[in-house]
Biopython code that builds the backbone (N, CA, C, O; Angstrom):
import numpy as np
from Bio.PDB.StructureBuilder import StructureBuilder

atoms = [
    (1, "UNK", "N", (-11.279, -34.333, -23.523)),
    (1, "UNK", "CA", (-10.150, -34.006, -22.685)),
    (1, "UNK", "C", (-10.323, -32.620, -22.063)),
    (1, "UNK", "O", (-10.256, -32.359, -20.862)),
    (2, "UNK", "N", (-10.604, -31.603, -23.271)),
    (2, "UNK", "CA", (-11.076, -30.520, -22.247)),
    (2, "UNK", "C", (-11.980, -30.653, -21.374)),
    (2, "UNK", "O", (-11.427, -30.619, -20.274)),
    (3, "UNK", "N", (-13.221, -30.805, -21.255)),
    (3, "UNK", "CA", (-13.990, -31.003, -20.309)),
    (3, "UNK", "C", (-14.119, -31.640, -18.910)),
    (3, "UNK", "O", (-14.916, -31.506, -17.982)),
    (4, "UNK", "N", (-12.763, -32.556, -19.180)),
    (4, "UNK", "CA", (-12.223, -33.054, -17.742)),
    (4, "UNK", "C", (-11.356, -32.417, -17.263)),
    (4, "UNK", "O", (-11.017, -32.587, -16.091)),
    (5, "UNK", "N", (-10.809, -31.558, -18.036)),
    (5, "UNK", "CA", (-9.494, -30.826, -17.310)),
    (5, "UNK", "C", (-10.354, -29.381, -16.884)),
    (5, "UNK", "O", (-9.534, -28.562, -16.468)),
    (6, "UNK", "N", (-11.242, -29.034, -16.873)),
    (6, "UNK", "CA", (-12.287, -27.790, -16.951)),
    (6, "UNK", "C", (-13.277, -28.428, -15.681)),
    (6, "UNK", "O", (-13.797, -27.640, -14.891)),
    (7, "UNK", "N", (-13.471, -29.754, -15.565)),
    (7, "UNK", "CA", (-14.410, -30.202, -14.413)),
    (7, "UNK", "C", (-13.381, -30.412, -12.903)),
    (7, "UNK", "O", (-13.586, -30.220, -11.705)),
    (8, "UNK", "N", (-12.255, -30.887, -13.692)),
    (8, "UNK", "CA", (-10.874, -31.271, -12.313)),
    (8, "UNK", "C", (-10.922, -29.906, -12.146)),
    (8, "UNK", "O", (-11.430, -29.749, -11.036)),
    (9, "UNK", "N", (-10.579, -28.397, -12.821)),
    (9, "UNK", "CA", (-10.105, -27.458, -12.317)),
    (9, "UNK", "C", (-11.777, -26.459, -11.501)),
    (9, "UNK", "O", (-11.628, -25.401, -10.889)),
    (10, "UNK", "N", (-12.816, -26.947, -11.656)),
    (10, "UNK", "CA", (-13.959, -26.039, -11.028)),
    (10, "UNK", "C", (-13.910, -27.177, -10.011)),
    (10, "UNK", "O", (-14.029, -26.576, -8.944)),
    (11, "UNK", "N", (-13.814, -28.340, -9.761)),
    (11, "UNK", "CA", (-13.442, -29.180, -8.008)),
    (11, "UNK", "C", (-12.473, -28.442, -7.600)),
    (11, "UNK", "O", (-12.686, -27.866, -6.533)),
    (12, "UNK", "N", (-11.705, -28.306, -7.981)),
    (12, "UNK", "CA", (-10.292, -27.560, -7.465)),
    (12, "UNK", "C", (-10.350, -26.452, -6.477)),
    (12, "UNK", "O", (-10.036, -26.281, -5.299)),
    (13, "UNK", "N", (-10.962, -25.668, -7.595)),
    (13, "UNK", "CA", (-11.810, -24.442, -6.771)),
    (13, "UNK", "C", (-12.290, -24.322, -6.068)),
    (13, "UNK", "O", (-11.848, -23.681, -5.115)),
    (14, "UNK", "N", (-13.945, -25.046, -6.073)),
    (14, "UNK", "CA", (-14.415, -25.312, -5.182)),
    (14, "UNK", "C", (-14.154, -25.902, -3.098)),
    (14, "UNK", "O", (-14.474, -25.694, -1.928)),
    (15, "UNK", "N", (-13.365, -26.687, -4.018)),
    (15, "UNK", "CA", (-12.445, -27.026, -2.244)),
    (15, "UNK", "C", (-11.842, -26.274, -2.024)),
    (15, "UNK", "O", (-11.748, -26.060, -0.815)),
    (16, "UNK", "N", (-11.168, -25.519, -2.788)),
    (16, "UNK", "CA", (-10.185, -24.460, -2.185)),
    (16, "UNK", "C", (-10.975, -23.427, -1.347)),
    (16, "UNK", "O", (-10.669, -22.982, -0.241)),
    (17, "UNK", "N", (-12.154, -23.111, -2.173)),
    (17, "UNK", "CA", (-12.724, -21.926, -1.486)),
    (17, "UNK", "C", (-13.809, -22.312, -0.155)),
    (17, "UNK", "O", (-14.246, -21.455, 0.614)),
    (18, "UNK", "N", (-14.070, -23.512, -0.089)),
    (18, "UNK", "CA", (-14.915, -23.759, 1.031)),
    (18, "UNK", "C", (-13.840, -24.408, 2.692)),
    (18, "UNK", "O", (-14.272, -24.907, 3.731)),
    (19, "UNK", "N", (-12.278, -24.074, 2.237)),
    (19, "UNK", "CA", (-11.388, -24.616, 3.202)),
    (19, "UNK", "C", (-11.267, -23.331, 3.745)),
    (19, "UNK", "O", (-10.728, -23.307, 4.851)),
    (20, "UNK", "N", (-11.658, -22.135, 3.224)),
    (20, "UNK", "CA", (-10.981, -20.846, 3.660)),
    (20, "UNK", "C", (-12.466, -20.966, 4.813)),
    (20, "UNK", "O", (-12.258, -20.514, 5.939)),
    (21, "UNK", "N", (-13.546, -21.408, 4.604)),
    (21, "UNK", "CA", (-15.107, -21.101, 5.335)),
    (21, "UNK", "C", (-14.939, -21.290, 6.659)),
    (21, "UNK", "O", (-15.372, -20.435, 7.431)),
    (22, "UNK", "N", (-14.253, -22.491, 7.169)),
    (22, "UNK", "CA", (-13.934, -23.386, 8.275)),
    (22, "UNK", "C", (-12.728, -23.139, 8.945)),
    (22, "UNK", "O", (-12.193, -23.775, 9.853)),
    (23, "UNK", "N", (-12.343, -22.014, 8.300)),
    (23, "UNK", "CA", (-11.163, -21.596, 9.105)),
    (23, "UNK", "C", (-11.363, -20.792, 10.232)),
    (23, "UNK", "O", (-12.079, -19.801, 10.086)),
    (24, "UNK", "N", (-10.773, -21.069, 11.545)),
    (24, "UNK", "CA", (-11.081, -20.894, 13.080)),
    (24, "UNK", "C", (-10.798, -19.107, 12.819)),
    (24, "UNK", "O", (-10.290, -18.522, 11.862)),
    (25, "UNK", "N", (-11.349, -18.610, 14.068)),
    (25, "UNK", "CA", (-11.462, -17.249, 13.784)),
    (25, "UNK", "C", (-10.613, -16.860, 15.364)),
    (25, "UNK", "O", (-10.947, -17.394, 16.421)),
    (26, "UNK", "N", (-9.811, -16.135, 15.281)),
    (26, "UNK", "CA", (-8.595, -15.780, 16.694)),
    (26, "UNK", "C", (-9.571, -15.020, 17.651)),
    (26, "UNK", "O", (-10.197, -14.044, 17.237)),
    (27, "UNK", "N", (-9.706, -15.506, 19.022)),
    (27, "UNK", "CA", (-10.049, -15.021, 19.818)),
    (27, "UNK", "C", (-9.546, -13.906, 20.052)),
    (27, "UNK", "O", (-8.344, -13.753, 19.837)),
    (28, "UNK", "N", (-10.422, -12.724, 20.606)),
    (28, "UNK", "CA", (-10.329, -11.330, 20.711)),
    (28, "UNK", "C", (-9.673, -11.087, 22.035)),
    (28, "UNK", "O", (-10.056, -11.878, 22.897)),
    (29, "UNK", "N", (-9.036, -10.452, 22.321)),
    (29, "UNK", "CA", (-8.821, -10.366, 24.061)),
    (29, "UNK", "C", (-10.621, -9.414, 24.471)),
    (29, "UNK", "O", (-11.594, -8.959, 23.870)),
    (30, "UNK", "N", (-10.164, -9.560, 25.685)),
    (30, "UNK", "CA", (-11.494, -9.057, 26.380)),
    (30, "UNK", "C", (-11.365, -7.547, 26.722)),
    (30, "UNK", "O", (-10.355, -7.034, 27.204)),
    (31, "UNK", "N", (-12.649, -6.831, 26.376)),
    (31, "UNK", "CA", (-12.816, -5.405, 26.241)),
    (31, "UNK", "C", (-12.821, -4.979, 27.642)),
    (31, "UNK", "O", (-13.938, -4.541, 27.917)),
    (32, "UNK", "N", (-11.918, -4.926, 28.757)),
    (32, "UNK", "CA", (-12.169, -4.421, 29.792)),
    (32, "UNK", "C", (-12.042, -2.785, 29.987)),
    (32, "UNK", "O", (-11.146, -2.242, 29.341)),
    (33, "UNK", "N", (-12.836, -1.999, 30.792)),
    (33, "UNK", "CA", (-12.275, -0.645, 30.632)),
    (33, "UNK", "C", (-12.446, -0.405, 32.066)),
    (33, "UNK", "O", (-13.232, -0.958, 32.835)),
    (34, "UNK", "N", (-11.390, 0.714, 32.351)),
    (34, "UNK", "CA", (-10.938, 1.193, 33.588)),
    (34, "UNK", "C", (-11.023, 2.412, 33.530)),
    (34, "UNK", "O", (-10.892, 2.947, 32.429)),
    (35, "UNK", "N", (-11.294, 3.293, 34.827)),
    (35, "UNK", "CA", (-11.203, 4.740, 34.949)),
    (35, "UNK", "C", (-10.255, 4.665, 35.956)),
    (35, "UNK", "O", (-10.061, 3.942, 36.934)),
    (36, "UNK", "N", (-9.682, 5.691, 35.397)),
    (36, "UNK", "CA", (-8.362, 6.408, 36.196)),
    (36, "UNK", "C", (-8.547, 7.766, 36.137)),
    (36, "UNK", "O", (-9.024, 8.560, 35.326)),
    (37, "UNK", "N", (-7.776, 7.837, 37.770)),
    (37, "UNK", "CA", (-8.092, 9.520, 38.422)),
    (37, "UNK", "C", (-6.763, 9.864, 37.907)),
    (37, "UNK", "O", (-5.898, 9.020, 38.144)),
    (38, "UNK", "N", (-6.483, 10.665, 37.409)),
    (38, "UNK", "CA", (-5.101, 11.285, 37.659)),
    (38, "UNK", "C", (-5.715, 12.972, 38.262)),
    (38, "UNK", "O", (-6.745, 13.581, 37.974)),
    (39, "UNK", "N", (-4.447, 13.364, 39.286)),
    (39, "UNK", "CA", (-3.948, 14.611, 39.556)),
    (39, "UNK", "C", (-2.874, 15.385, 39.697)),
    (39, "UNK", "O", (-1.716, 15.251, 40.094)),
    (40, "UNK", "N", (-3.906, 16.669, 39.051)),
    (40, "UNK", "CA", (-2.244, 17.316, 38.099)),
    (40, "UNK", "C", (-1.733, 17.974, 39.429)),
    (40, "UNK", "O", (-1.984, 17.535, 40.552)),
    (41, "UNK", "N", (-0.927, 19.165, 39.130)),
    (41, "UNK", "CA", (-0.072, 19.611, 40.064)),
    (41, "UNK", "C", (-0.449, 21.284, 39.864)),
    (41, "UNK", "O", (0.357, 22.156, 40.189)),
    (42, "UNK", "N", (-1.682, 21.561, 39.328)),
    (42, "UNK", "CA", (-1.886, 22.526, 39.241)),
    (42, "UNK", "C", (-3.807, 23.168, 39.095)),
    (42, "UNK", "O", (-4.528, 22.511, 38.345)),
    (43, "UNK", "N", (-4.202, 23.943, 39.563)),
    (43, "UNK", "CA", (-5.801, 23.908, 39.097)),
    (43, "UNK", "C", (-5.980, 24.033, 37.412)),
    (43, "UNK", "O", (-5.331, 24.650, 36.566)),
    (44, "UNK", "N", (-7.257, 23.087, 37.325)),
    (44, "UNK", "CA", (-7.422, 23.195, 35.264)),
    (44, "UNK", "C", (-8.400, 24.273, 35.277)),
    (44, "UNK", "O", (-9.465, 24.461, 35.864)),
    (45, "UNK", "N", (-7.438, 25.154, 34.138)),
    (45, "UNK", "CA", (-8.400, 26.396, 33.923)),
    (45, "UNK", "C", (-8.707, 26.139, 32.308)),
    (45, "UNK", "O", (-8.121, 25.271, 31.661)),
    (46, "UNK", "N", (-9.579, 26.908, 31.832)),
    (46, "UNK", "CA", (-10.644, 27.023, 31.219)),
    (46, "UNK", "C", (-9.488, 26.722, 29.927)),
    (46, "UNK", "O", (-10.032, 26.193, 28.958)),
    (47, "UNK", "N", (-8.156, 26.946, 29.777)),
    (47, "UNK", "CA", (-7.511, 26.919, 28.886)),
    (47, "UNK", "C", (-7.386, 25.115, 29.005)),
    (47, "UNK", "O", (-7.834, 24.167, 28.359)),
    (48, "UNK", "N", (-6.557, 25.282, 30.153)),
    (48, "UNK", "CA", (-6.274, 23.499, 30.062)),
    (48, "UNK", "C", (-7.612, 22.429, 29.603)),
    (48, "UNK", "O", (-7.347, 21.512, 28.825)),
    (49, "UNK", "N", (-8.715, 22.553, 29.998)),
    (49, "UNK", "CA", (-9.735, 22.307, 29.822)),
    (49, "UNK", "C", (-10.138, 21.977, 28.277)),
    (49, "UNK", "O", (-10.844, 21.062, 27.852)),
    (50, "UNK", "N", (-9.494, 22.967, 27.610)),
    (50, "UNK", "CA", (-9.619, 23.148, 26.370)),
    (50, "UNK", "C", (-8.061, 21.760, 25.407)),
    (50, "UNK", "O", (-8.179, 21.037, 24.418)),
    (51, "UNK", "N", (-6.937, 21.978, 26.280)),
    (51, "UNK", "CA", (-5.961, 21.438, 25.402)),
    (51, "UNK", "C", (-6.235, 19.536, 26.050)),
    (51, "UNK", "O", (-5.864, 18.555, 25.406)),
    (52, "UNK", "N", (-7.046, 19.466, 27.606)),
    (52, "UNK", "CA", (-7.353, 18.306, 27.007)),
    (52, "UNK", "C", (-8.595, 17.797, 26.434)),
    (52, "UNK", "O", (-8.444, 16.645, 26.025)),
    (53, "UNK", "N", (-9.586, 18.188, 26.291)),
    (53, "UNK", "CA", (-10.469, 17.860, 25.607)),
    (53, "UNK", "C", (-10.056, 17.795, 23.998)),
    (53, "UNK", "O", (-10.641, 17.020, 23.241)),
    (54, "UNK", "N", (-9.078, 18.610, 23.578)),
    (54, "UNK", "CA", (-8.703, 18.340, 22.394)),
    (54, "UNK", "C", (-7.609, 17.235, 21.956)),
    (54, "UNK", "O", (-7.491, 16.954, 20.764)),
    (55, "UNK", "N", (-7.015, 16.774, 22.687)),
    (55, "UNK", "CA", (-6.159, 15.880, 22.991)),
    (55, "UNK", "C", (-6.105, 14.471, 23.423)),
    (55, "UNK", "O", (-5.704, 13.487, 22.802)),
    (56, "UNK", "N", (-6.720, 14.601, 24.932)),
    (56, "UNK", "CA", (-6.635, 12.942, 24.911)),
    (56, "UNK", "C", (-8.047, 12.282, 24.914)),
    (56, "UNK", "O", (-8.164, 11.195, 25.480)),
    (57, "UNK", "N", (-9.364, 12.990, 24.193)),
    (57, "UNK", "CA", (-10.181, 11.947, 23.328)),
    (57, "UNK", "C", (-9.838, 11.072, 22.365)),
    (57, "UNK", "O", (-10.376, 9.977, 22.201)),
    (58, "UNK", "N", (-8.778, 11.611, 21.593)),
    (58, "UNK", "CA", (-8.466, 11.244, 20.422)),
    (58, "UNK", "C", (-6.875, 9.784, 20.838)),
    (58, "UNK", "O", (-6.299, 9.070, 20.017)),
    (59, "UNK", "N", (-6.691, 9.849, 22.117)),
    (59, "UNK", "CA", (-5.671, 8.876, 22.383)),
    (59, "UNK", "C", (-6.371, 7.324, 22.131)),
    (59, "UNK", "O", (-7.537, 7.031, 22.393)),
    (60, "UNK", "N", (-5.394, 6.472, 21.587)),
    (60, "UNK", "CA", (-5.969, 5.099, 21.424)),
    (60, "UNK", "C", (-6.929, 4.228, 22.687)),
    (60, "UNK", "O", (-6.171, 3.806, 23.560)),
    (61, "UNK", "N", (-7.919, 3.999, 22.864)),
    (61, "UNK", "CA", (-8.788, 3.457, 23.649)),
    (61, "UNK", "C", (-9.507, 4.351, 25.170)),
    (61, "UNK", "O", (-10.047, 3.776, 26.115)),
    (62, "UNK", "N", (-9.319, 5.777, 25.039)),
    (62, "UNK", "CA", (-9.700, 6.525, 25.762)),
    (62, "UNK", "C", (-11.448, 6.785, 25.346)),
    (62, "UNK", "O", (-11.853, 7.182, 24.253)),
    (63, "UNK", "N", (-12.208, 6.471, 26.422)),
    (63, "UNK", "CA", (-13.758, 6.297, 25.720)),
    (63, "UNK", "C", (-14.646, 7.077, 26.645)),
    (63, "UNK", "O", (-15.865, 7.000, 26.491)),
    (64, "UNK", "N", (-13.995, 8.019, 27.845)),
    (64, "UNK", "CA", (-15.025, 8.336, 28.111)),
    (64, "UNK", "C", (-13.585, 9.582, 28.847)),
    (64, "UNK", "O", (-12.405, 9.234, 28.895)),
    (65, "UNK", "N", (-14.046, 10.855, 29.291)),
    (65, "UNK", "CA", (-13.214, 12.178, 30.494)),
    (65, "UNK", "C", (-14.282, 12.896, 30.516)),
    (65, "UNK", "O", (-15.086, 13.374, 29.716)),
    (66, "UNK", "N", (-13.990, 12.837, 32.269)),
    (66, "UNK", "CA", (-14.922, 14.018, 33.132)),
    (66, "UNK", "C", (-13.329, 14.589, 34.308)),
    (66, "UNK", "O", (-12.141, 14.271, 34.368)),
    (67, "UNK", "N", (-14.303, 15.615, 35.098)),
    (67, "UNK", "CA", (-13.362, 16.034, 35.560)),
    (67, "UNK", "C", (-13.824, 16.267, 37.093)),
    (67, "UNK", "O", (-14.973, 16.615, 37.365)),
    (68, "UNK", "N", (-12.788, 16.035, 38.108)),
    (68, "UNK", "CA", (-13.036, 16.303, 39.694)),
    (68, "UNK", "C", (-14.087, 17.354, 40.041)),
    (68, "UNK", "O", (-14.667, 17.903, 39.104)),
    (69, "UNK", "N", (-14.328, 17.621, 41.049)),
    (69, "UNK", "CA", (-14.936, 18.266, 41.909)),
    (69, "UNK", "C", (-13.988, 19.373, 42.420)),
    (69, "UNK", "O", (-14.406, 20.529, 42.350)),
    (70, "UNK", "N", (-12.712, 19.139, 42.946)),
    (70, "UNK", "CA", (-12.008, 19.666, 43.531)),
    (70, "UNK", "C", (-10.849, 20.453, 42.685)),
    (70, "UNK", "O", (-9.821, 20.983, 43.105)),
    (71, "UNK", "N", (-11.514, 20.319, 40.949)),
    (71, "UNK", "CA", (-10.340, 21.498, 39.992)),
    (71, "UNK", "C", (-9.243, 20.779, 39.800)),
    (71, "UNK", "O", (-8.848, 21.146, 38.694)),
    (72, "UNK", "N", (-8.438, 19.899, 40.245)),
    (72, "UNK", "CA", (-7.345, 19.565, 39.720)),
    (72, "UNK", "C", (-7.255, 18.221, 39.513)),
    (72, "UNK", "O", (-6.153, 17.710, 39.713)),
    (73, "UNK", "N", (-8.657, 17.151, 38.964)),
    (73, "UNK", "CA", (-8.236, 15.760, 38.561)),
    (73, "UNK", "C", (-9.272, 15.142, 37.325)),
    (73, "UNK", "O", (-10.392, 15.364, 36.866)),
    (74, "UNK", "N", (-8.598, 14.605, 37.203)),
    (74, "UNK", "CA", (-9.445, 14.721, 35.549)),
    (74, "UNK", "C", (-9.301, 12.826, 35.392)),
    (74, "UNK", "O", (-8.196, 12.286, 35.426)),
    (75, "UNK", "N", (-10.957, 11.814, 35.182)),
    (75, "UNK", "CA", (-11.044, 10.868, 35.520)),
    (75, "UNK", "C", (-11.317, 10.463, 34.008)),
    (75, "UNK", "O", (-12.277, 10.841, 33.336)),
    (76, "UNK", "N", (-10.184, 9.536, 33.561)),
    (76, "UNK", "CA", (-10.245, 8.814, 32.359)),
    (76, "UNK", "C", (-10.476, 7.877, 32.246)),
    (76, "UNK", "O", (-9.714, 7.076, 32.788)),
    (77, "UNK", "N", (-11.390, 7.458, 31.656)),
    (77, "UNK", "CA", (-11.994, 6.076, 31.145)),
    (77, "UNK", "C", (-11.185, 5.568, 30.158)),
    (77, "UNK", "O", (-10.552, 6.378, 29.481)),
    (78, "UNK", "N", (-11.029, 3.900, 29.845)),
    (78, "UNK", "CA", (-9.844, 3.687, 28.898)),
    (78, "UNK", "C", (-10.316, 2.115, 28.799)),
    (78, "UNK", "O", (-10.937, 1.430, 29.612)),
    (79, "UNK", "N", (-9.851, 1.836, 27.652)),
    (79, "UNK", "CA", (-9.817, 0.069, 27.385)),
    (79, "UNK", "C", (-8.224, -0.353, 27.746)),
    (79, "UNK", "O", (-7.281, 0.400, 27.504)),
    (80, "UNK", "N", (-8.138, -1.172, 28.128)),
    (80, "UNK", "CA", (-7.511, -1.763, 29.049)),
    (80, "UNK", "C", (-6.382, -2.690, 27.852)),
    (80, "UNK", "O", (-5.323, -3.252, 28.132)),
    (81, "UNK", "N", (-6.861, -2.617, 26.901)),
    (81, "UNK", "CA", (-6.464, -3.851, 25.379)),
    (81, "UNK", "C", (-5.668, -2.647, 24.604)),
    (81, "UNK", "O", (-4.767, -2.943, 23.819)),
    (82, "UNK", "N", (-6.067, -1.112, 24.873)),
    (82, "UNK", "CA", (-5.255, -0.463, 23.738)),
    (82, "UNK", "C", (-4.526, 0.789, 24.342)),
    (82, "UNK", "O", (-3.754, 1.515, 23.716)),
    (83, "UNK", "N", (-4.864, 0.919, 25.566)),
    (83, "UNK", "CA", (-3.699, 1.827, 26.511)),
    (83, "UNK", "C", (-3.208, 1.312, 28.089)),
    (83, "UNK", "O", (-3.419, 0.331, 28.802)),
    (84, "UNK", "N", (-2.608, 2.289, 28.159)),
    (84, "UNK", "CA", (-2.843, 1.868, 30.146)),
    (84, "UNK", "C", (-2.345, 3.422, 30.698)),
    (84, "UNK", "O", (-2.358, 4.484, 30.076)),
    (85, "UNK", "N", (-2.048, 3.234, 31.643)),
    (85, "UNK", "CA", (-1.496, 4.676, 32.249)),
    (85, "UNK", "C", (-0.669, 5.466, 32.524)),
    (85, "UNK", "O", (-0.651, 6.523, 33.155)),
    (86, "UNK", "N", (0.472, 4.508, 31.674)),
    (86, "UNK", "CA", (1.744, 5.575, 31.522)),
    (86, "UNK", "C", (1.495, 6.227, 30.217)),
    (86, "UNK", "O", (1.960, 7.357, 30.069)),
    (87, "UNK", "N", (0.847, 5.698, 29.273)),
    (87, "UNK", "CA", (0.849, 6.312, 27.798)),
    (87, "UNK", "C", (-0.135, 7.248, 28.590)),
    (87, "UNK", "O", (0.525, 8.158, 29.093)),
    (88, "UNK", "N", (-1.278, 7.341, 28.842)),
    (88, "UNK", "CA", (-2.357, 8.470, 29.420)),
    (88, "UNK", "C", (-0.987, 9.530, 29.994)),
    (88, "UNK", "O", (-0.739, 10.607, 29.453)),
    (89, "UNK", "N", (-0.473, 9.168, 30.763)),
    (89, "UNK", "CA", (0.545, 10.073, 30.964)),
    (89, "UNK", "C", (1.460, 10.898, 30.132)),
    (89, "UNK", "O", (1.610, 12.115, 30.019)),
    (90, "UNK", "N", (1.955, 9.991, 29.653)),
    (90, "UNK", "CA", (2.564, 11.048, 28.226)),
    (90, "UNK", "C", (2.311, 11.820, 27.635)),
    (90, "UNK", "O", (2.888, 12.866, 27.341)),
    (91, "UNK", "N", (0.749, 11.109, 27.192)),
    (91, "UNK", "CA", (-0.756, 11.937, 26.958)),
    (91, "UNK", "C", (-0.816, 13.583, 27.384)),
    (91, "UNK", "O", (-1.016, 14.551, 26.650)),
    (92, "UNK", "N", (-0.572, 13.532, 28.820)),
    (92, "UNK", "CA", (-0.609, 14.985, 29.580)),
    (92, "UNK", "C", (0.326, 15.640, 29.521)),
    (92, "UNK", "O", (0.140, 16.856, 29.505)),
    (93, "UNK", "N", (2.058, 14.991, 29.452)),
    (93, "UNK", "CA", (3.056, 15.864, 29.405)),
    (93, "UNK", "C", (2.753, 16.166, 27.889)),
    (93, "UNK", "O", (2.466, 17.353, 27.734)),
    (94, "UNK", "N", (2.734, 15.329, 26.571)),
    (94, "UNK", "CA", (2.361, 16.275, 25.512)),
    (94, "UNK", "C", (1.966, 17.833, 25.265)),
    (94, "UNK", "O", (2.324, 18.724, 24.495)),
    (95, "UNK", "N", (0.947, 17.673, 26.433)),
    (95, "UNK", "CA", (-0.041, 18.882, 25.979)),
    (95, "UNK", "C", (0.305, 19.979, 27.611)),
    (95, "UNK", "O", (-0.462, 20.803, 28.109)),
    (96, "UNK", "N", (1.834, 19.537, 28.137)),
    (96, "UNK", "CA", (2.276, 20.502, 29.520)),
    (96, "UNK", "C", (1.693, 20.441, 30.132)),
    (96, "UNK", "O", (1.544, 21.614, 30.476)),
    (97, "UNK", "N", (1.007, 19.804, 30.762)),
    (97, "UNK", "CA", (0.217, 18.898, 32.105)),
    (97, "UNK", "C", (1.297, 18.377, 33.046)),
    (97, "UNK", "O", (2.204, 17.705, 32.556)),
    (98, "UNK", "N", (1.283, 18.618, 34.302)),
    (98, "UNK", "CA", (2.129, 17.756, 34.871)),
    (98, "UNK", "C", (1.102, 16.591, 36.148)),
    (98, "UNK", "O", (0.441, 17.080, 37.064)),
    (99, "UNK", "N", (1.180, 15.460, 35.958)),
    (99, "UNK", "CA", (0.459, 14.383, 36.751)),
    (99, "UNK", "C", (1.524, 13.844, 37.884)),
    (99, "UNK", "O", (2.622, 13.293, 37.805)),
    (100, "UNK", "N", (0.671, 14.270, 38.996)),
    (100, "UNK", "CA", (1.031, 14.271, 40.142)),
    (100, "UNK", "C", (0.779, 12.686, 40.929)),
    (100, "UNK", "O", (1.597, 12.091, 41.631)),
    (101, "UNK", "N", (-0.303, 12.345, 40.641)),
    (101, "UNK", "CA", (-0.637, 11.042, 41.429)),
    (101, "UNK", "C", (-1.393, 10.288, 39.940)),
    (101, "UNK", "O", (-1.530, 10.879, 38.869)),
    (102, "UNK", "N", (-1.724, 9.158, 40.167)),
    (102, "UNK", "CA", (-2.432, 8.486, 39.310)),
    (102, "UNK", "C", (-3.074, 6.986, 40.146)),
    (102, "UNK", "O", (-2.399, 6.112, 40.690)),
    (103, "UNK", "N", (-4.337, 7.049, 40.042)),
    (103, "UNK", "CA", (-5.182, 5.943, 40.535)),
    (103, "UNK", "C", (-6.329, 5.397, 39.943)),
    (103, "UNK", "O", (-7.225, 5.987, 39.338)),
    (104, "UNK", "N", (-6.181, 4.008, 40.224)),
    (104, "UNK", "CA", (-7.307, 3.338, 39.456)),
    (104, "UNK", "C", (-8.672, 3.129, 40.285)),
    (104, "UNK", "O", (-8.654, 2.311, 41.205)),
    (105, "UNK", "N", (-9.659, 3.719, 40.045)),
    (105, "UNK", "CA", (-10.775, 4.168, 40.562)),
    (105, "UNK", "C", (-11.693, 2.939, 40.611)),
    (105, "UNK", "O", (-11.944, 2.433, 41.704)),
    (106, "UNK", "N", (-12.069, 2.570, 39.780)),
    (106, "UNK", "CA", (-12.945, 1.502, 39.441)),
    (106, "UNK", "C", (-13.130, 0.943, 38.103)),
    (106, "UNK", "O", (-12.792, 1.559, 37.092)),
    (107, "UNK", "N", (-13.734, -0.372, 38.085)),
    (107, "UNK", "CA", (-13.244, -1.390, 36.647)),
    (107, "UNK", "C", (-14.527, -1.904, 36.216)),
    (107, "UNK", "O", (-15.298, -2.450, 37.005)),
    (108, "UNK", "N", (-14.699, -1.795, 35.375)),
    (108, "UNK", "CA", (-16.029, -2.025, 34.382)),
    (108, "UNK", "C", (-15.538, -3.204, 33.509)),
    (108, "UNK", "O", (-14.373, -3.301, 33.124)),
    (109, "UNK", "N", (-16.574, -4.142, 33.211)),
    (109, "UNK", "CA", (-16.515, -4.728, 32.024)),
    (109, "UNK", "C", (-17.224, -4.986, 31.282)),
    (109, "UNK", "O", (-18.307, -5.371, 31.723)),
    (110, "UNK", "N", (-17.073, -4.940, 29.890)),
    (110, "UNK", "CA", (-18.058, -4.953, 29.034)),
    (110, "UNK", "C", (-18.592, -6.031, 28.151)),
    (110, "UNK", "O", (-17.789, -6.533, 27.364)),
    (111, "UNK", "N", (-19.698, -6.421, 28.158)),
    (111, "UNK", "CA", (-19.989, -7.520, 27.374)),
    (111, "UNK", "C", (-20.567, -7.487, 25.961)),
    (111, "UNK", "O", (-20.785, -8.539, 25.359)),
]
sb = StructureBuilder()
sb.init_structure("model")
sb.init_model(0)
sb.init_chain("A")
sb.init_seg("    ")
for serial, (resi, resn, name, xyz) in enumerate(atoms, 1):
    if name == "N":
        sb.init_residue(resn, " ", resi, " ")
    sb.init_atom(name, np.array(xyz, "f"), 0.0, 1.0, " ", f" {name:<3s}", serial, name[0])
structure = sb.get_structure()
């Protein structure tokens, strides 16, 4: 009697643990990333320079910042799945930035 109740309970198991194997796996959304220009309302000096580089690297899906030619626009790269561009915005008033315009530059996708 033991030995059948010890063989029913290692089948038991067994199915249990090979139902978890075959279980479907949730499609990911797609990693798209976008750069956006924003411009502030003021030239970035060597200070500002400093409060965003310390700042919005660290924002959720921000993966790449460079900065204009012309001193006052600063071009953020971003995944498209974990920000967008009002949070990037907030982003700047955080750290007393004020964003004047905001545009989407060009769209990458990644495979």
């Amino acid at each position: 009697m033991k030995k059948t109740v010890l063989l029913l309970m290692i089948v038991a198991l067994s199915t249990g643990s090979t139902s978890t194997v075959y279980a479907q796996k949730k499609e990911h959304k797609q990693k798209e990333e976008v750069t956006a220009l924003f411009t502030l309302n003021e030239e970035i000096c060597h200070n500002c320079k400093r409060k965003i580089e310390g700042y919005l690297p660290f924002e959720k899906g921000v993966t790449a910042l460079a900065y204009g030619d012309d001193g006052s626009t600063v071009e953020v790269t971003y995944r498209t799945d974990r920000t967008d561009t009002l949070k990037l915005q907030k982003a700047f008033n955080k750290i007393k930035l004020e964003v004047v315009e905001t545009r989407l530059e060009k769209q990458q996708e990644e495979k």
